[in-house]
N, CA, C and O atoms as CSV, one atom per row, in Angstrom:
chain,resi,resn,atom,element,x,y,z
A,1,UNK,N,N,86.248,73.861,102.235
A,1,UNK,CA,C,87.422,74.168,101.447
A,1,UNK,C,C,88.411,75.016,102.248
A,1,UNK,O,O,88.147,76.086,102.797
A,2,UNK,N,N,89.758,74.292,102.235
A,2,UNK,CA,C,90.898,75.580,102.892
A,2,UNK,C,C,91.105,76.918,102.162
A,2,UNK,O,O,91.266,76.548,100.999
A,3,UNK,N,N,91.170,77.901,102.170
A,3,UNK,CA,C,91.216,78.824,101.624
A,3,UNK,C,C,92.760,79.355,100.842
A,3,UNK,O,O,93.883,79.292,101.342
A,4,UNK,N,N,92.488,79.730,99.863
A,4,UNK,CA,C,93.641,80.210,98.954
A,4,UNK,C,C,95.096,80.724,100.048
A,4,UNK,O,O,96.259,80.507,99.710
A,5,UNK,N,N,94.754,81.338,101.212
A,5,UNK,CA,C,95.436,82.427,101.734
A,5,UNK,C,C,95.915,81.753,103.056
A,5,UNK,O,O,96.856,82.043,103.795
A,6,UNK,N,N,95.166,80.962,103.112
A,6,UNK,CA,C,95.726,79.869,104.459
A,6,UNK,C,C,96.823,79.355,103.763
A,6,UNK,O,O,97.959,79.708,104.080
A,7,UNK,N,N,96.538,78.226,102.464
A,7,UNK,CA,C,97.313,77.477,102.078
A,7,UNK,C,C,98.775,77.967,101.828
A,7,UNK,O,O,99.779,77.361,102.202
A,8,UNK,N,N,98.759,78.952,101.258
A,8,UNK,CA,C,100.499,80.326,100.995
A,8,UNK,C,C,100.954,80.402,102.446
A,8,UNK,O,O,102.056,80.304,102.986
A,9,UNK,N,N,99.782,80.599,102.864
A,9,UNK,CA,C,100.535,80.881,104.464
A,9,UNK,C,C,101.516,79.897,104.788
A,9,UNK,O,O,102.675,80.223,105.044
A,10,UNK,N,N,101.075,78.558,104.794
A,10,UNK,CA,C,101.136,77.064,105.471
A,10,UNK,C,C,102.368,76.570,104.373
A,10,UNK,O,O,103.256,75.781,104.694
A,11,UNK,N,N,102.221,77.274,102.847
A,11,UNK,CA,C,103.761,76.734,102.516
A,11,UNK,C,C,104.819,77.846,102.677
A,11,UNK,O,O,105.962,77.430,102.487
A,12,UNK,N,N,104.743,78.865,102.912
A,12,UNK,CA,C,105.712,80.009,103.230
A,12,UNK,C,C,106.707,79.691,104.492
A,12,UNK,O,O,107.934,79.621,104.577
A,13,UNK,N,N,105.228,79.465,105.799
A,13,UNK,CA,C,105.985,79.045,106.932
A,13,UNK,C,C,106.809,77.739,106.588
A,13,UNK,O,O,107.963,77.738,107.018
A,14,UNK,N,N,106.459,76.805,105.991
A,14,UNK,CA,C,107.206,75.520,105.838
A,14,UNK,C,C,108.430,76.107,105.335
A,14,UNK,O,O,109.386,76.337,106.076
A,15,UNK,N,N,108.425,76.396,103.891
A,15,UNK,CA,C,109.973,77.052,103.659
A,15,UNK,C,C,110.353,77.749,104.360
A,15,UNK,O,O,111.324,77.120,104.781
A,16,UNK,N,N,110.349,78.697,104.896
A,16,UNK,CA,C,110.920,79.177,105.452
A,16,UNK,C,C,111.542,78.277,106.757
A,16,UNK,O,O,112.748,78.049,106.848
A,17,UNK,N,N,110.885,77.961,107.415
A,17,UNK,CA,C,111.301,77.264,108.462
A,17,UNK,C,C,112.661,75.899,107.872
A,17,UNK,O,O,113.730,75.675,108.440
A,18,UNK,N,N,112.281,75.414,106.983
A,18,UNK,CA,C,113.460,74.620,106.170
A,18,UNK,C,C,114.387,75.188,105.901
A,18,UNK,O,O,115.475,74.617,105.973
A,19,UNK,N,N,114.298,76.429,105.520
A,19,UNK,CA,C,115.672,77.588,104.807
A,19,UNK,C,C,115.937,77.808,106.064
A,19,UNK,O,O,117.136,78.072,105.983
A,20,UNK,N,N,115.466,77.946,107.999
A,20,UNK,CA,C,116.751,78.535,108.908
A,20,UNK,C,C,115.950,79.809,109.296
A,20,UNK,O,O,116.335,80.394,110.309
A,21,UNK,N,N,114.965,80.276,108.671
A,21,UNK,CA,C,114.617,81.705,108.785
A,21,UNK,C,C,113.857,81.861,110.049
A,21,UNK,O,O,113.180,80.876,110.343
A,22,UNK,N,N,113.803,83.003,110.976
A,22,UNK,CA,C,112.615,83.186,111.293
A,22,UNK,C,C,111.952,84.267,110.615
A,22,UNK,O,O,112.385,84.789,109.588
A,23,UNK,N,N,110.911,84.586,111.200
A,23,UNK,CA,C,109.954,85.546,110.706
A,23,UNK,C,C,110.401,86.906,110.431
A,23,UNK,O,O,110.326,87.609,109.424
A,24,UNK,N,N,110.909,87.098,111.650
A,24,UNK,CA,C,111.955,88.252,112.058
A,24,UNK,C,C,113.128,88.948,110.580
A,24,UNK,O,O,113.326,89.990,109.954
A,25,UNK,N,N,113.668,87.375,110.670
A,25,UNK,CA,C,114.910,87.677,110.332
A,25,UNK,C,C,114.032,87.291,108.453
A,25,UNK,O,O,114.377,88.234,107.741
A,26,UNK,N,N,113.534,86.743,107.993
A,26,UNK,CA,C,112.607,86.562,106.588
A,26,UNK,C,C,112.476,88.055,106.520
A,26,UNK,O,O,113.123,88.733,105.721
A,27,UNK,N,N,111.736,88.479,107.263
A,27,UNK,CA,C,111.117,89.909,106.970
A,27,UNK,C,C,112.209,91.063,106.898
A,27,UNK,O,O,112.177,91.978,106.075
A,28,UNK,N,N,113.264,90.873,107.962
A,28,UNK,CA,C,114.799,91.677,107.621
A,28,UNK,C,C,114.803,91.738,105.907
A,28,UNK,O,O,114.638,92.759,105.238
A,29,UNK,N,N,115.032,90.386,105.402
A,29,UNK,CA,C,115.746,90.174,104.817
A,29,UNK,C,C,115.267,90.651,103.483
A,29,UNK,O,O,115.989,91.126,102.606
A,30,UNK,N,N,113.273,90.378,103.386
A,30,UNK,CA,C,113.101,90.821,102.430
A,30,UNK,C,C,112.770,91.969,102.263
A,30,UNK,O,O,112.042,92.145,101.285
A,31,UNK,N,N,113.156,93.281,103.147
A,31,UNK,CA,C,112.514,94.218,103.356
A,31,UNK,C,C,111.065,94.233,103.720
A,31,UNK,O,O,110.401,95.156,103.249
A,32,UNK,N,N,110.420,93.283,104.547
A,32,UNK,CA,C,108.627,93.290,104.926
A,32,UNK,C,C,108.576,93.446,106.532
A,32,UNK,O,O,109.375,92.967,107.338
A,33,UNK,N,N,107.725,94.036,106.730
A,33,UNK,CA,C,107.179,94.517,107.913
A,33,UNK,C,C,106.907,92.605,109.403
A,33,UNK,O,O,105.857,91.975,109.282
A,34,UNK,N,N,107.848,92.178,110.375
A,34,UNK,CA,C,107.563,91.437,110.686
A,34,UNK,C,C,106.077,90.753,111.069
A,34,UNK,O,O,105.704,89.582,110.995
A,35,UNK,N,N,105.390,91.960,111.506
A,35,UNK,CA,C,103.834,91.520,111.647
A,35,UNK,C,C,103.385,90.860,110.365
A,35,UNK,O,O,102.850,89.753,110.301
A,36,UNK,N,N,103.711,91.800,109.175
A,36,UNK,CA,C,102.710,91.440,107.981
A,36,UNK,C,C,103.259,90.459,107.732
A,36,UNK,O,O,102.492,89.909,106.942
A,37,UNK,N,N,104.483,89.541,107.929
A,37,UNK,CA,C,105.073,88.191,107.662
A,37,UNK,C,C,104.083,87.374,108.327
A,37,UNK,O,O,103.450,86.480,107.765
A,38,UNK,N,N,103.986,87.656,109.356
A,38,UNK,CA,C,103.193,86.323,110.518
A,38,UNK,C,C,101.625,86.695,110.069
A,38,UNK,O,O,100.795,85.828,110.339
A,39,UNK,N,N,101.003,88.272,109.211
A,39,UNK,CA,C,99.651,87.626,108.525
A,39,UNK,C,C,99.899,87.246,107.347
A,39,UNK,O,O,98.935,86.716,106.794
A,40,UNK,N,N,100.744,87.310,106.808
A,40,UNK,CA,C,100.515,86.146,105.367
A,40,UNK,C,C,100.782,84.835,106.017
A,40,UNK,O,O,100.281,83.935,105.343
A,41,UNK,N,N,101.295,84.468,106.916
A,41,UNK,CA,C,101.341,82.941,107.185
A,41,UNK,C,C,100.204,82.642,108.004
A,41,UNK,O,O,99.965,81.448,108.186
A,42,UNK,N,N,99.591,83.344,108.438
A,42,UNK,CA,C,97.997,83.069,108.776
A,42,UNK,C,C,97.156,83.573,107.878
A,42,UNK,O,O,96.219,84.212,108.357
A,43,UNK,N,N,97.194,83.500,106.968
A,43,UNK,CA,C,96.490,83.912,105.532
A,43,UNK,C,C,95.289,84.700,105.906
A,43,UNK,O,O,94.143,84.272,105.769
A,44,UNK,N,N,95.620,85.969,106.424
A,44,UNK,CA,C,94.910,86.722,106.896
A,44,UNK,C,C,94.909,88.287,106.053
A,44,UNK,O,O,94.186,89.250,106.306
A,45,UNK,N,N,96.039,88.162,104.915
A,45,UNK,CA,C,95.908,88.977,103.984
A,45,UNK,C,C,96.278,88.537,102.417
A,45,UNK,O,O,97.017,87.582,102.179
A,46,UNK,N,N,95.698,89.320,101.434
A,46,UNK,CA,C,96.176,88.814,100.254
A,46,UNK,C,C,97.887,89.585,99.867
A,46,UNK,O,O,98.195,90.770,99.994
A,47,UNK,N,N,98.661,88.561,99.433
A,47,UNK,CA,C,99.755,89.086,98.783
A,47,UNK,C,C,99.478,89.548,97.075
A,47,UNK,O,O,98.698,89.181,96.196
A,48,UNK,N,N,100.626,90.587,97.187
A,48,UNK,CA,C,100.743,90.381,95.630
A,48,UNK,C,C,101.758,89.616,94.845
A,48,UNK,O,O,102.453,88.802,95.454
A,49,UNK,N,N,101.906,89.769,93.685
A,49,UNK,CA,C,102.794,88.970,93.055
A,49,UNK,C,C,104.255,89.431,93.266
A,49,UNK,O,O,105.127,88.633,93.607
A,50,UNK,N,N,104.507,90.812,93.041
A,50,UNK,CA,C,105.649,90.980,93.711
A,50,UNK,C,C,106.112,90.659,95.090
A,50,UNK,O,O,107.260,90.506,95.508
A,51,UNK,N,N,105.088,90.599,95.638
A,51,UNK,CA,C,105.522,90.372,97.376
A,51,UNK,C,C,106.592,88.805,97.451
A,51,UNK,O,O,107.705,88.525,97.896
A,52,UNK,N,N,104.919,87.714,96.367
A,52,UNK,CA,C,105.550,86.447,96.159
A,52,UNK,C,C,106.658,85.960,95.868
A,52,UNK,O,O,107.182,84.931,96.296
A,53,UNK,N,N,107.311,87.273,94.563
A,53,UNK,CA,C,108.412,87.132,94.305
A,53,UNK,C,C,109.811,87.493,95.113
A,53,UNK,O,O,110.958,87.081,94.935
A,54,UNK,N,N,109.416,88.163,95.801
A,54,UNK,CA,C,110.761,89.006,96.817
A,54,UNK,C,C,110.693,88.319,97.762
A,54,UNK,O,O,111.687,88.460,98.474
A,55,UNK,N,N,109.808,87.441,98.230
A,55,UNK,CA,C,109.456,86.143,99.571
A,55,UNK,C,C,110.358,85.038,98.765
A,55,UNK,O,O,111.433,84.752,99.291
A,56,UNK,N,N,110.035,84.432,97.608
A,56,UNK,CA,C,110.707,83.424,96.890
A,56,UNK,C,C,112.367,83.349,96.546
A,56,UNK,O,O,113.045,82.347,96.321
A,57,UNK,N,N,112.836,85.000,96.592
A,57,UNK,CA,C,113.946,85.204,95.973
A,57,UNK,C,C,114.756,84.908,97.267
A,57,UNK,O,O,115.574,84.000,97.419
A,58,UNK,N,N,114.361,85.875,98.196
A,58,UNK,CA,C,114.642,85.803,99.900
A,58,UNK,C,C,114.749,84.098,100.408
A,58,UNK,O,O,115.530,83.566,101.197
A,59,UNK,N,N,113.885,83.657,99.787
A,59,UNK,CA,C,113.895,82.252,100.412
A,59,UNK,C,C,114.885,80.933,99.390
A,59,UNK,O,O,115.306,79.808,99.661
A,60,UNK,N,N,114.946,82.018,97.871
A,60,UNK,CA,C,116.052,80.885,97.589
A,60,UNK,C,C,115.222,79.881,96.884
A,60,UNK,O,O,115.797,78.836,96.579
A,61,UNK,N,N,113.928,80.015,96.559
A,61,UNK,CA,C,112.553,79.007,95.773
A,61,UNK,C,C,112.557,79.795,94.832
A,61,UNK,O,O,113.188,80.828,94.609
A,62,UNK,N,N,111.447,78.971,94.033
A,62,UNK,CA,C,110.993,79.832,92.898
A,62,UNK,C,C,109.123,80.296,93.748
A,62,UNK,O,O,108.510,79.804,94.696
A,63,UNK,N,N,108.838,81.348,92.855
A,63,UNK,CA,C,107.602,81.693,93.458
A,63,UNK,C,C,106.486,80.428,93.274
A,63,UNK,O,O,105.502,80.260,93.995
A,64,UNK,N,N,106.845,79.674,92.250
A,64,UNK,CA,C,105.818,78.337,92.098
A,64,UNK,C,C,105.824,77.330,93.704
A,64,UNK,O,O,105.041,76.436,94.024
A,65,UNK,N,N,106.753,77.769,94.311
A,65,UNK,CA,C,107.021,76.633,95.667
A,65,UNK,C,C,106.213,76.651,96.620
A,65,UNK,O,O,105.871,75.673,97.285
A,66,UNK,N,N,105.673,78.326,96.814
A,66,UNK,CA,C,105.090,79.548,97.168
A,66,UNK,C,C,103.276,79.236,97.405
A,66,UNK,O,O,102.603,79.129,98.430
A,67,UNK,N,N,102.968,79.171,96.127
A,67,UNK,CA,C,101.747,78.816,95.321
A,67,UNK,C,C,101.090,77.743,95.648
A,67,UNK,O,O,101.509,76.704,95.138
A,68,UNK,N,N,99.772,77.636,96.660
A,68,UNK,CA,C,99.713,76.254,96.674
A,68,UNK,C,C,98.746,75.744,95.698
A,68,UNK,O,O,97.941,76.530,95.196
A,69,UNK,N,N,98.748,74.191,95.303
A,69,UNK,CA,C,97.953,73.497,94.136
A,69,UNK,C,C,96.521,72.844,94.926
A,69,UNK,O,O,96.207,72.407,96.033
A,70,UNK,N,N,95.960,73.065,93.718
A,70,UNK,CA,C,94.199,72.395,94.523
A,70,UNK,C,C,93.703,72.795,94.829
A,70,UNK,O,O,92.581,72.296,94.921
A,71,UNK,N,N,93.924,74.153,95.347
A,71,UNK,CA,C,92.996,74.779,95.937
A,71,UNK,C,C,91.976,76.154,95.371
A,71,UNK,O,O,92.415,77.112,94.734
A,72,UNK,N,N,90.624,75.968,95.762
A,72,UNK,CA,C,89.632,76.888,95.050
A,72,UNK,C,C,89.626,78.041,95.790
A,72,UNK,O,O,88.909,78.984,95.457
């Protein structure tokens, strides 16, 4: 099974990368630390829901875009 925290990772980087962003400039934008951008996209930490939401708002999605489906 892929793991919950990979999968967020793997759609974060996708949007983002579609929206123009880098990591850098994502993390400017949403006020987040650039490292801790590049471990949530290696799902190497858990987010919270606010995080999801200030990543989603920043990116112009809704936090459901965020969220991936299927997975245990």
């Amino acid at each position: 099974m892929i793991d919950f925290k990979v999968r967020f990772g793997e759609n974060l980087r996708s949007i983002r990368k579609a929206s123009g962003f880098s990591q850098e400039q994502l993390a400017f934008a949403s006020g987040l630390d650039r490292s801790y951008v590049g471990k949530i996209e290696r799902g190497q930490v858990n987010v919270t829901l606010e995080t999801v939401n200030t990543l989603a708002k920043t990116l112009g999605c809704s936090p459901r875009e965020l969220i991936p489906e299927g997975v245990d």
